[in-house]
C-alpha positions in Angstrom: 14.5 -35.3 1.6 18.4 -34.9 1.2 20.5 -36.4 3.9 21.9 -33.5 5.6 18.2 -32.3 6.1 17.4 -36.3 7.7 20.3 -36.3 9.6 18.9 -32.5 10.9 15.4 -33.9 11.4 16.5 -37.1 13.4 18.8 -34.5 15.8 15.9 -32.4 15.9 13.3 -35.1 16.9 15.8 -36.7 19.8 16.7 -33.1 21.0 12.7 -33.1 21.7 12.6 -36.5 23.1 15.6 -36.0 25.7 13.5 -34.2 28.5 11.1 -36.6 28.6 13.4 -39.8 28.6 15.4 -37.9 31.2 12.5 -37.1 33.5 11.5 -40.7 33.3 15.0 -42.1 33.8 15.6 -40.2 36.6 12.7 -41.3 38.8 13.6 -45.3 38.4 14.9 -46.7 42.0 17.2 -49.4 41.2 14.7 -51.2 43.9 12.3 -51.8 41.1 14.9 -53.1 38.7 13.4 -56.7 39.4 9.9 -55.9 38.8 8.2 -57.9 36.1 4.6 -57.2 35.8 4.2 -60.3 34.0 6.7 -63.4 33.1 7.0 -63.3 29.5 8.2 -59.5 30.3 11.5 -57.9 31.2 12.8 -56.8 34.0 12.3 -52.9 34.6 16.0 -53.0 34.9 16.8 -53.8 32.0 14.0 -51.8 30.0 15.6 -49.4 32.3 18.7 -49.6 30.8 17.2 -49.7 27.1 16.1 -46.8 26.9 18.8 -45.6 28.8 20.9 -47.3 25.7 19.0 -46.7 22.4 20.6 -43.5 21.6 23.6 -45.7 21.6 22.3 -47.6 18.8 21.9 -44.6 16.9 25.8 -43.7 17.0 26.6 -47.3 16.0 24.4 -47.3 13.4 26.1 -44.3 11.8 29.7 -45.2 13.0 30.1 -48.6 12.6 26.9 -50.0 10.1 26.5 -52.9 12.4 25.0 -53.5 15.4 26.1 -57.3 16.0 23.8 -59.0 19.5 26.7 -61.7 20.1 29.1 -59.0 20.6 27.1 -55.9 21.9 28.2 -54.8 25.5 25.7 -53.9 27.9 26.7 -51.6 31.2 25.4 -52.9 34.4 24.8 -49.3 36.1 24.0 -50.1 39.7 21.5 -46.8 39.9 20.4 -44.3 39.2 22.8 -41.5 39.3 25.1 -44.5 36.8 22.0 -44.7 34.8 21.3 -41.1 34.0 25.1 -40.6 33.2 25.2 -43.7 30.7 22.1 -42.2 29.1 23.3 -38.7 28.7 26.8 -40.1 27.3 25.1 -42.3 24.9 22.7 -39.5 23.8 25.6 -37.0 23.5 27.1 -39.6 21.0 24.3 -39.8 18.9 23.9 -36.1 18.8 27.6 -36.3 17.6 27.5 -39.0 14.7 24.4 -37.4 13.6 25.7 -33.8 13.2 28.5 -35.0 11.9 27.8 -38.1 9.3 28.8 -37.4 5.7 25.4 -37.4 3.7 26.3 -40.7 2.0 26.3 -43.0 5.1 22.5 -42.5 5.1 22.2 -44.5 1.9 24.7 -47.7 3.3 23.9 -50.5 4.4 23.0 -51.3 8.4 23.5 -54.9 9.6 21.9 -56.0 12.5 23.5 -59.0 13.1 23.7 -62.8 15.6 27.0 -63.7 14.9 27.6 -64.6 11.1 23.5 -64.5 10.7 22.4 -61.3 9.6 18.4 -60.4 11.3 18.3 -57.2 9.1 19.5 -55.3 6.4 18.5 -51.6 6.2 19.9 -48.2 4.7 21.2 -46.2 7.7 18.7 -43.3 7.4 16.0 -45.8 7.6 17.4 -47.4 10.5 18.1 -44.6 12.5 14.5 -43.6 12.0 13.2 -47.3 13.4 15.9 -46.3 16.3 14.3 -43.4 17.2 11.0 -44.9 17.0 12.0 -48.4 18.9 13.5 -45.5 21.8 10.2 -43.8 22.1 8.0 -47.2 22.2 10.4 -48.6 25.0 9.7 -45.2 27.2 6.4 -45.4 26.6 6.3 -49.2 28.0 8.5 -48.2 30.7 5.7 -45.3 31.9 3.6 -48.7 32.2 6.1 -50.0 34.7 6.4 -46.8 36.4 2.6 -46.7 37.0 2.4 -50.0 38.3 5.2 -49.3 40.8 3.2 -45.9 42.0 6.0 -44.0 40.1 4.9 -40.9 38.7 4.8 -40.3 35.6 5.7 -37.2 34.2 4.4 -35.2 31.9 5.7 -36.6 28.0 3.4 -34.9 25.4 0.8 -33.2 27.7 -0.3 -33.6 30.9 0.0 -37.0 32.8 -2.5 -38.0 36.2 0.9 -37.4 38.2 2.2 -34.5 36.3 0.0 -31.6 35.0 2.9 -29.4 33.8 3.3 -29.3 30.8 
C-alpha cells in the first residue's frame, strides 16, 4: 500500500470513529471524573481526557516524530463543554497532518520517548495505525466506565442496551 493511500485510509478510519467518540465524550459529567472502578485503574477523568487526546498523538506523530512523556502537556478541561472542544481541536489536527503529510514521513522514524530513554522506535505509518487502535481500545474501556456510572451508552458499531439507533 503506497503512503498517500495509508495516510487516506487512517483519515478514512478516524472520520468513521469521530461520531462515536463524540457521542461518548459528550455524555461524561465531570462528576464522575473521580470514579475508579477498581485501584490499579484510572480515573474516568483522565481516560476521559485520553481519548479526548489520542487524535493528538496522531498529529505529533506525523509533525514532530516524537512523542516524549517527560515533556508531553496534558489540558486540565474542567467539563465537558472544555472536553468536547479539546477533542474536536485535537481531531481537526490529525485530520490536518494526515491529509497533508508528504508520503515519505510514513517511512521515518517515531520515538516515543522518557526523557533521553527511548520506549519505542516505530515507522510513522505503523505508529499512527497503533494510535488509532490504542484510541478505539481506550473508548471501548471508557463505555465500561460509563456503564458502571448508569451512563448510557450509545450506540458504536450497532445497537447498545441504552441506544438501539443505529
Amino acid at each position: 500500500m503506497s503512503n498517500h493511500v495509508l495516510a487516506s485510509a487512517y483519515v478514512k478510519e478516524m472520520e468513521a470513529e469521530y461520531t462515536a467518540t463524540k457521542k461518548c465524550l459528550e455524555r461524561i459529567p465531570e462528576s464522575t471524573y473521580e470514579f475508579k472502578p477498581h485501584e490499579k485503574s484510572m480515573k474516568m477523568g483522565y481516560l476521559t481526557l485520553l481519548v479526548a487526546e489520542i487524535p493528538l498523538w496522531v498529529h505529533h506523530t506525523i509533525e514532530t516524530g516524537v512523542i516524549d512523556f517527560q515533556t508531553y502537556q496534558h489540558i486540565e478541561p474542567q467539563n465537558t463543554e472544555q472536553m468536547l472542544a479539546h477533542f474536536e481541536d485535537n481531531f481537526q489536527k490529525a485530520i490536518a497532518s494526515l491529509k497533508n503529510a508528504a508520503p515519505e514521513i510514513f517511512e521515518r522514524p517515531f520515538y516515543l520517548k522518557n526523557g533521553d530513554q527511548i520506549l519505542m522506535e516505530t515507522p510513522t505509518g505503523d505508529s499512527v495505525g497503533s494510535t488509532i487502535n490504542h484510541w478505539v481500545h481506550h473508548r471501548g474501556q471508557l463505555t465500561v466506565y460509563m456503564r458502571l456510572n448508569d451512563i448510557a451508552v450509545p450506540s458504536i458499531y450497532g445497537p447498545s442496551a441504552d441506544d438501539r439507533n443505529f
